[in-house]
N, C-alpha and C positions, 0 to 999 in steps of 0.2 A: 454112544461111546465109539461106535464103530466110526461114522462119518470124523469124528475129531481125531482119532488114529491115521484117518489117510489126508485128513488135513494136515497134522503135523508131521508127518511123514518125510515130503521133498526135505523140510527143513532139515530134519532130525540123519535123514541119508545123506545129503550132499552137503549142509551150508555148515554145522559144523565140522564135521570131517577137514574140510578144505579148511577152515578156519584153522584148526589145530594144526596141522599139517604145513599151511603157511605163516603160523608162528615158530615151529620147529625148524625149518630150512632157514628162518631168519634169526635165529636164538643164535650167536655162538661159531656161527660159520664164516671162515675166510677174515673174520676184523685182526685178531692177531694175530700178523702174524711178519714174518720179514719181507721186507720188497726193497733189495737194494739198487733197484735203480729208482727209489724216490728216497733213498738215503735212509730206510729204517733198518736195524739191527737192533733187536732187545736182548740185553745181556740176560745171563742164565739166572744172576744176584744180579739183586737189582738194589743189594745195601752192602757194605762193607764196612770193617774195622781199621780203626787207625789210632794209636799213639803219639802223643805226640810228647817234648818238654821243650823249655826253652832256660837257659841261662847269660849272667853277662857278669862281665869282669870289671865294667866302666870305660872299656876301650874297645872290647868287642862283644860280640852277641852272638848266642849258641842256638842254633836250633836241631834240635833231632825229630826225627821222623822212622813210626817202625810201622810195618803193614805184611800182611799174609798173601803170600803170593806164589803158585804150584810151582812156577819155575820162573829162572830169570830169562829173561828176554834183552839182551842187551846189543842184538845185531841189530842196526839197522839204514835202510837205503842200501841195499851190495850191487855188488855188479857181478853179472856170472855168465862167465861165457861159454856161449853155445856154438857149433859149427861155425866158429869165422865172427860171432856176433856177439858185443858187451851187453845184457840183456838186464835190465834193472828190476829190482826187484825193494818191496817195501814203500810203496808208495802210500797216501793218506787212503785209506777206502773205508768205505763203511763197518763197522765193526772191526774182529779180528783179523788180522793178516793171516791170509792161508798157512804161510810158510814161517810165518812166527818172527820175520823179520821189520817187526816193529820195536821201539825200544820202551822199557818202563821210564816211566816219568812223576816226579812230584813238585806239583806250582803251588807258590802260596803267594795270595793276594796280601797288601797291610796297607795299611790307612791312618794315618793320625788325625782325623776330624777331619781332613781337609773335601773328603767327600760324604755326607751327611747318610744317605739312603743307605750306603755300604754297610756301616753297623747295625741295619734294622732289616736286614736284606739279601748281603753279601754278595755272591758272583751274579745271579739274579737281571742286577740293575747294569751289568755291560752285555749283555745277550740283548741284540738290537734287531733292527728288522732285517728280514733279509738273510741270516748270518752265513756263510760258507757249511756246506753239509747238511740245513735244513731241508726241508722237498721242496721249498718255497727259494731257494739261495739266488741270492741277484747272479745272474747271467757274467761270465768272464768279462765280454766285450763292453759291456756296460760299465765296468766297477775300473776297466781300463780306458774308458774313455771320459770316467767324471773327472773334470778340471782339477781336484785336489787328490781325490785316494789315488787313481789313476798317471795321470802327468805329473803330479809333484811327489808323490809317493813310491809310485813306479806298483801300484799293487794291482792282484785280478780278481780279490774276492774281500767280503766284506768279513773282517773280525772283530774280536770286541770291541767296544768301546763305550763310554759313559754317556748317561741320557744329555748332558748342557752342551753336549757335544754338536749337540741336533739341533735345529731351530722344531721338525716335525718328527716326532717320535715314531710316526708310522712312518718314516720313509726315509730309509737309509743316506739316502741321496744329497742330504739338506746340509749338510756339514756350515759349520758358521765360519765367519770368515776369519783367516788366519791368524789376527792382530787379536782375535776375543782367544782363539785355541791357546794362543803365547799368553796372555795373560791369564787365564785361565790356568796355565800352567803353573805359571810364576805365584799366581795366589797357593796351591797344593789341592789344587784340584787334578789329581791324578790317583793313581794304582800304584803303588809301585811291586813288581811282580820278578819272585824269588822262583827261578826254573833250574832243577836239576833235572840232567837227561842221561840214565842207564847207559847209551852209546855215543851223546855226539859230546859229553864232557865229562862222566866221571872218571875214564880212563885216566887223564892225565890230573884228574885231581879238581877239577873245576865245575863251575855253574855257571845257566847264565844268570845275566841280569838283564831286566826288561822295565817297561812301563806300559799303563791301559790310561789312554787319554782317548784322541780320535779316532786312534788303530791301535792294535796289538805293537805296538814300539819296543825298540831296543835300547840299552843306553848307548850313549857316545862312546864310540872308539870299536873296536875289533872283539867278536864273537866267538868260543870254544873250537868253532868248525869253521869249513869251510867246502866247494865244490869241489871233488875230485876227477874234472871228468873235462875232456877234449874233444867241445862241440864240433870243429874242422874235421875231424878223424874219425869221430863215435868211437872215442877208444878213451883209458884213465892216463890223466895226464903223471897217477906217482902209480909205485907200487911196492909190496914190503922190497929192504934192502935185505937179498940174501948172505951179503956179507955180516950184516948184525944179526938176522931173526933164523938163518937156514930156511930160509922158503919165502916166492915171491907172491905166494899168494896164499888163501883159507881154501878148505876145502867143502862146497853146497852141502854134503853129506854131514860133513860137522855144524855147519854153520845151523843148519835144520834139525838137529839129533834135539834140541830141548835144554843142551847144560852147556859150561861153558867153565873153563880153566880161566879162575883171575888170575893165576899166576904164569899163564903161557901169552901167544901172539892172539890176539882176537881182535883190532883195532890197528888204522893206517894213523900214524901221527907222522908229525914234523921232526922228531928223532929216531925213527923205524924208515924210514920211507927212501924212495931211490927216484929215481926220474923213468915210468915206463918204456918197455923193452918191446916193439910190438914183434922185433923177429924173434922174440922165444917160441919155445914150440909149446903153446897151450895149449893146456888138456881140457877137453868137456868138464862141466864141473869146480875147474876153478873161479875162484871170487875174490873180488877185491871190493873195499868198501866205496862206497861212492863219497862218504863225507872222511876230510883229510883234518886232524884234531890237529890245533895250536894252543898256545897259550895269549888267550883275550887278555886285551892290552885297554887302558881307560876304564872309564865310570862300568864299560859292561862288564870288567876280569874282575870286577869287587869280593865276590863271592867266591867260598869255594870248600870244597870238602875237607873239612876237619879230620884230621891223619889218616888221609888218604883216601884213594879213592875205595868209597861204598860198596860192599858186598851183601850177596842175597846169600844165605845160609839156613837151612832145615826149615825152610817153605817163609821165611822171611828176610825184608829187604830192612836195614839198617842204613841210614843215612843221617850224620850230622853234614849239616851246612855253616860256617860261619862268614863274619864280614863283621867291619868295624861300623859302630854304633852310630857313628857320624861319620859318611864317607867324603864331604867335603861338596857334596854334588847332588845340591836341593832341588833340581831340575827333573834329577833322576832320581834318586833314593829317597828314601823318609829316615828322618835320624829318628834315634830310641835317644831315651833322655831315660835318667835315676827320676822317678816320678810319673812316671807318664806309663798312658792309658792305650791301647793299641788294638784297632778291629783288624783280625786276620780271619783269611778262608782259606781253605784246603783243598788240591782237588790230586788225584793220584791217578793214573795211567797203569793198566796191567793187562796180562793177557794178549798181548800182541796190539792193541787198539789203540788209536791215536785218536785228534781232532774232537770231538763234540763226544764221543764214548769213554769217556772218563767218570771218575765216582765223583764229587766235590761235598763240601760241608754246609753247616750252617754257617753263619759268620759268630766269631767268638772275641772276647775281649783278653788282649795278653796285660797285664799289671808288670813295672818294675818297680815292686815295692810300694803297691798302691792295690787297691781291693780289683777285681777284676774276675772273667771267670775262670783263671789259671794265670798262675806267677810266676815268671821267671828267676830264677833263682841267681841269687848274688854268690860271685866265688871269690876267691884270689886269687892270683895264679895264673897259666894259660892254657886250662884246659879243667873242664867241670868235671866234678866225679860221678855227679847223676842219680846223686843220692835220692832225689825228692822222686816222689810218687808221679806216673804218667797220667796224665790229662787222654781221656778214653773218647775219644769222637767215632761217631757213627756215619759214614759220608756214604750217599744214595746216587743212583744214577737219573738225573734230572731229565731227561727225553729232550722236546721241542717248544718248552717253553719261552720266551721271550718276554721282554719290557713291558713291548709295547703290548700285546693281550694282557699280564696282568693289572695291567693302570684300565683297560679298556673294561666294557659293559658286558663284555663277553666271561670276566672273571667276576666271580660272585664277589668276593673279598678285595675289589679296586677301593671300595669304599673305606676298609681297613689301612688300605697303603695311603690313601688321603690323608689318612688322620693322624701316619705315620705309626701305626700299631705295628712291630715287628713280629716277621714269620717265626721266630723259634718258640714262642711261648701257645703259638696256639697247631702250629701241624709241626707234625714226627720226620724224621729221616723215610720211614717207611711208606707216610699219608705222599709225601712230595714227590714219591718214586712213581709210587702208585698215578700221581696225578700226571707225573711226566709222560706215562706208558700212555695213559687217555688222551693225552695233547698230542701221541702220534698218528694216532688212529681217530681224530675227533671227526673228521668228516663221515668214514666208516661207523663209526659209532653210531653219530647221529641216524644214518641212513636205515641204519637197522635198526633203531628204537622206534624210528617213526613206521618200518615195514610190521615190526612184535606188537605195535600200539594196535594199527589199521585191524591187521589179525585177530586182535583181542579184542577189539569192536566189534569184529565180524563175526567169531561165536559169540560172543554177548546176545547180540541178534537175534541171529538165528540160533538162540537156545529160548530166547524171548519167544518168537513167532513160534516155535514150536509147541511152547506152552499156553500159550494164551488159546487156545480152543478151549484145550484140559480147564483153564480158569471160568469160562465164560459159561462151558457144561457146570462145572462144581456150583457156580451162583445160580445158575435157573434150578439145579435140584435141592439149592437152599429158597428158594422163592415157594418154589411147586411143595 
């Protein structure tokens, strides 16, 4: 006994010790966690609530939108000057905006069949390769010098857009040629995409209107905003008119407090505004917006806030949106029809966060007057009274997923999207979150499964070696 005690010995002192030891350093350390210069930010909730309803009268279409949010955030893009210097502030970053000058926002995706995948799928299927804010996002100089997103677009970063869009799903780059985008258009192979924004249009009452084909697209004609700012000078080219508002500017200290008066000056528009004064005597601390609000004019001023502009009140945001059911402009919109069947997705903007940190839904079916998984209700009149019960959606924070991985060998369930099985019937708002947080961290992950495996081999081992004396003594004194 004694020789098989200093036989298993070294093992039993040194090889699992170390074993355990370098399973614990690799369990659990350093994978979650934030690294915004590879663009990760994990929200605190990674699920939220939303309500939603919809109504129509036969010439227009209602939609409302209600969601929980600690406060409203409706500054965004300012300008604030410092010693001599217009210093901008609220630009797209990772996550929250320090200073809270981000604005809330609610998009919704809709579809009348004209894109297949969308109703089994939802927003999903325009997350392409590459996309701007991933860790992976195609390079500025590259995405401006491809022949089409680049020179004919005038773009620097790649955003959404639909898989037919691509000749190669893995590679952003492949755009088809222009004459397949146009008719592909012209068949209703597009998004067409309902965006209200807390700062750069509810003030005056407005939304915009957009489209997802081979970019993130606008409709035709003139947009809610516009640039406020005098690149020759580095100064704003308007500023409030203190003849209408009594003050030619906001002040950082308010703009940053967290609340905001809808009934005072908070917002540079086309009716407030003056032509900037650069010999005023500014004070540190004054702010002017960097975006100057109009009223969008064409297919994009389609939409727009039903009586008025939207208020966040006792930790929620209230917004109806309306627009006529047929806006004349198939290019751009998807008409609603008395009968008809309609895939919509949801995605909602809080907490100061823009770009890819937003919550979004599953995709859901709107009915007018047709079974579906929520009805819009028939009114008379110009304006619904909202009687009918909300439609309860759960919308998750999706991380870094992409198209192209889930078609690919690398997701377990490509073989479900083959078969056109759709995602809502088999993962939760909560499983998708979960799987988006792993898709940020999947190289980290990996590394350190394969480090916890090695480790767990390695006491395996050497707890083996240790014991096999003890065994080898136990059978000679079963022999003897």
């Amino acid at each position: 006994m004694t020789n098989n005690r200093k036989a298993a010995g070294p093992w039993l002192v040194l090889g699992v010790p170390i074993a355990l030891g370098l399973a614990w350093v690799t369990q659990g350390s350093g994978v979650i966690e934030n690294d915004l210069e590879r663009n990760i930010y994990i929200p605190e909730e990674l699920t939220m609530p939303l309500q939603v309803q919809a109504a129509y009268n036969g010439r227009q279409i209602f939609f409302r939108y209600r969601w929980p949010a600690e406060q409203p955030h409706v500054y965004h893009d300012m300008l604030r000057y410092e010693d001599g210097e217009w210093i901008r502030h609220g630009r797209s970053i990772p996550g929250p905006d320090p200073d809270g000058t981000y604005e809330d926002r609610v998009a919704m995706l809709v579809d009348d069949g004209g894109v297949p995948n969308f109703g089994r799928y939802g927003g999903y299927i325009t997350v392409g390769d590459q996309m701007r804010f991933f860790s992976n996002s195609a390079s500025p100089a590259d995405v401006q010098a491809h022949p089409y997103l680049g020179e004919t677009l005038g773009q620097s970063d790649v955003r959404k857009y639909l898989p037919a869009t691509r000749s190669d799903q893995n590679d952003w780059r492949s755009v088809v040629d222009a004459d397949v985008l146009q008719t592909q258009r012209e068949a209703g192979y597009f998004l067409d995409l309902w965006h209200w924004r807390a700062g750069r249009s509810n003030p005056i009452g407005a939304s915009d209107d957009q489209w997802i084909g081979e970019f993130r697209n606008s409709d035709e004609g003139s947009g809610p905003y516009t640039t406020n700012w005098d690149g020759d000078n580095n100064q704003p080219l308007w500023m409030l008119d203190p003849e209408q508002t009594g003050q030619r500017a906001l002040r950082w200290e308010d703009v940053t407090a967290g609340g905001v008066d809808f009934d005072g000056i908070y917002y540079l528009s086309e009716n407030n505004r003056t032509a900037f004064d650069p010999d005023h005597d500014w004070q540190n601390g004054d702010v002017i917006p960097r975006r100057l609000l109009r009223d969008p004019q064409g297919s994009r001023g389609t939409i727009s806030v039903h009586g008025g502009p939207a208020r966040w009140e006792d930790g929620y945001w209230d917004v109806t949106l309306v627009r006529d059911m047929d806006t004349g402009n198939p290019l751009d919109d998807t008409a609603f029809h008395e009968q008809g069947v309609y895939d919509i997705a949801i995605g909602v903007y809080r907490n100061a966060t823009g770009s890819r940190w937003h919550y979004v839904s599953h995709p859901y079916t709107l009915g007018l007057g047709r079974d579906a998984d929520f009805q819009a209700m028939a009114f008379n009149g110009s304006s619904p009274d909202w009687s009918d019960d909300w439609f309860e959606m759960t919308l998750f924070y999706p991380g870094q997923v992409d198209w192209p991985t889930l078609i690919s060998r690398a997701h377990a369930g490509a073989e479900d999207i083959a078969a056109n099985k759709p995602v809502r019937p088999r993962h939760s708002e909560k499983q998708l979150a979960l799987y988006g947080v792993e898709m940020e961290f999947r190289e980290a992950i990996t590394s350190h499964w394969w480090m916890t495996l090695i480790a767990g081999l390695i006491a395996m081992l050497g707890t083996t070696l240790a014991l096999l004396p003890s065994f080898r003594s136990t059978r000679q004194g079963d022999r003897s």
